[in-house]
C-alpha angles and dihedrals in degrees: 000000000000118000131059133282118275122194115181119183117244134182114307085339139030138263114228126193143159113256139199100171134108109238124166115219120251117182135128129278089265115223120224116248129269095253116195105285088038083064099048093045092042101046101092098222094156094047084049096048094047091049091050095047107127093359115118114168101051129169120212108200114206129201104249118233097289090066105031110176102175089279096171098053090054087037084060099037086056098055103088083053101053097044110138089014117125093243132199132168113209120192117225092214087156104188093339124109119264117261138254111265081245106046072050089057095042091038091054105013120266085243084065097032090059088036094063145017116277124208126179109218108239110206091205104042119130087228099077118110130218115252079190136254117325129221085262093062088252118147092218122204136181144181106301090237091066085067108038101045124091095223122028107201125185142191128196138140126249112252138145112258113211085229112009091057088227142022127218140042106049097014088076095065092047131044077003097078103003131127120271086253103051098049086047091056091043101047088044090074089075092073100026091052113359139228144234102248130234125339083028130110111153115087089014106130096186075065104049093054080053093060101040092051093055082050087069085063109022103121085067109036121104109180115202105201129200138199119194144206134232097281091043094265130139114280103146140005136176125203104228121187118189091358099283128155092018093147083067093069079043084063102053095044086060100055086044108037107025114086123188125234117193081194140359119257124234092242138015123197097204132176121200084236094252140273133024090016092066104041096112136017084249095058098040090043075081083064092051105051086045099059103031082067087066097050125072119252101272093033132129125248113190092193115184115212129160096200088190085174101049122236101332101241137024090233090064101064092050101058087067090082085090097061107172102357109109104176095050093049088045087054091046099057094036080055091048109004108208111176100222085047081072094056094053086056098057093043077058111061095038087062081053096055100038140001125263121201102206121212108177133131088237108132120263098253087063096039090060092053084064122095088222130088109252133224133181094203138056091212092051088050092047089046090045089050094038080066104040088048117016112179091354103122124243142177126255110203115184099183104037086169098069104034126082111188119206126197110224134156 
């Protein structure tokens, strides 16, 4: 067969085709990986001991299994830290659905989750407390042992967030472990006032609230921050107490993970990058955002996301009755805000500015609720696109998840 051989990552495998089309590489500027002594030199234990000196009851808040860091090896590396300390981990599981005992144990290591207590954050329990009312008019409440603990310690990875500008660092104390209502109101900023969009945080008010909601807690708050390589190693990681020097880890996002475009291209074949990037429409719908900046009005994105566990949440798949009519799905969502309502949204209105050629292993009935044209194989979609574009050249982006094009002269 004539071409050249094309391997995509999906889900928990990978996609291979034959290929005749000319496609341009887009990926990050992958960082090397933390060896041993890295590790060693990188991993701020003076700065934590310091921080947990005369603290006993301390939280941990760990990412939950959309946004893995290597939490168990920095889980381990902390115990000796943390002997004769009144330990929890507390999942910031935000919105998102609590976690099976053994994705736990292979999220924080068996060896710390039989070490401490574990407790999965639930957005809607009646044992959350009130930090107060925010600029923005917002009750916020969090997980009670925010409040009640004497060290609050977290640990997130570094990546660009298509509305919040940034992930990591404060955002896993809010939305990471806040009620139902206070994320609502907060995300609905994004539609009620706007935001900048991702690798942007001034004049962001989603992050604004962030910040001033850390600020509640601040005095006890040590952030351990982690960037990570291709295959979702340590490769960097920054000792924040207070939350201080953030836009430091910002920084180093943007020389890694922003690519510059001196012009779009008429097509993109994209992959959400894998697991666990592509394990629901919400999470790929990053990809998504990420790789329809780099494609023309008008243009195809054959986007490639496994989706294992279905949409990600039963409030996504309605929103879709609207179909094209923006101002009455705005309304709606300004009359009874749901955040993965927003999402759909925007889903929406990237199927109406370009197209998107959906390959995913979602069953047909939700396939047919997207506004995208489906496909169950990668060498049906490159045939598809050999005869829509023949010599025209494309990008081919592996890892749609940790690359921002931008498009500059």
């Amino acid at each position: 067969m004539d071409g050249a051989a094309l391997e995509l990552p999906y889900g928990h495998t990978s996609l291979k085709a034959r290929c005749r089309l000319d496609l341009k590489l887009l990926e990050p500027r992958w960082p090397s990986r933390l060896d041993d002594v890295g590790f060693d030199r990188q991993f701020p234990r003076s700065s934590l001991r310091r921080f947990l000196s005369g603290r006993r009851r301390i939280t941990i808040i760990v990412p939950d299994e959309s946004r893995p860091c290597r939490a168990e090896r920095l889980l381990s590396r902390m115990a000796p830290l943390l002997e004769g300390k009144e330990v929890t981990l507390l999942t910031a599981n935000g919105i998102h659905p609590p976690m099976p005992e053994e994705t736990l144990s292979l999220l924080y290591g068996r060896e710390n989750v039989a070490r401490w207590q574990v407790v999965q954050h639930d957005a809607g329990s009646s044992e959350l407390v009130s930090l107060g009312t925010s600029p923005f008019g917002h009750d916020i409440r969090v997980n009670r042992l925010v409040k009640e603990a004497d060290g609050i310690i977290t640990i997130s990875v570094a990546n660009l967030h298509y509305f919040a500008g940034f992930g990591g660092g404060r955002k896993m104390i809010f939305p990471g472990v806040g009620a139902r209502a206070s994320i609502t109101e907060n995300h609905k900023m994004v539609v009620s006032r706007g935001t900048p969009g991702a690798g942007v945080l001034r004049g962001n008010p989603v992050h604004r609230e962030f910040l001033w909601v850390q600020s509640r807690v601040r005095h006890k708050v040590y952030h351990l921050v982690a960037g990570l390589t291709a295959d979702l190693d340590l490769s960097k990681l920054w000792g924040l107490e207070g939350g201080r020097c953030f836009n430091r880890c910002c920084d180093w996002v943007r020389r890694h993970h922003v690519v510059r475009l001196s012009e779009p291209f008429d097509f993109a074949v994209a992959s959400c990058g894998g697991f666990p990037k592509d394990i629901n429409l919400v999470q790929a719908h990053k990809s998504l955002e990420f790789a329809y900046r780099s494609v023309k009005p008008g243009g195809v994105i054959l986007f490639l996301a496994a989706c294992p566990k279905g949409a990600g949440s039963r409030q996504f798949l309605p929103w879709f009755r609207f179909g094209p009519d923006l101002d009455a799905w705005k309304q709606a969502l300004l009359d009874d805000y749901q955040v993965n309502g927003q999402t759909a949204l925007a889903w929406q209105r990237k199927c109406m500015s370009h197209e998107v050629w959906m390959l995913s292993d979602l069953p047909e009935e939700v396939m047919r609720r997207l506004p995208v044209r489906p496909f169950r194989g990668l060498a049906p979609a490159i045939e598809a696109l050999e005869k829509r574009f023949g010599r025209t050249r494309g990008l081919l982006i592996p890892h749609a998840a940790f690359v921002m094009p931008v498009l500059a002269p």
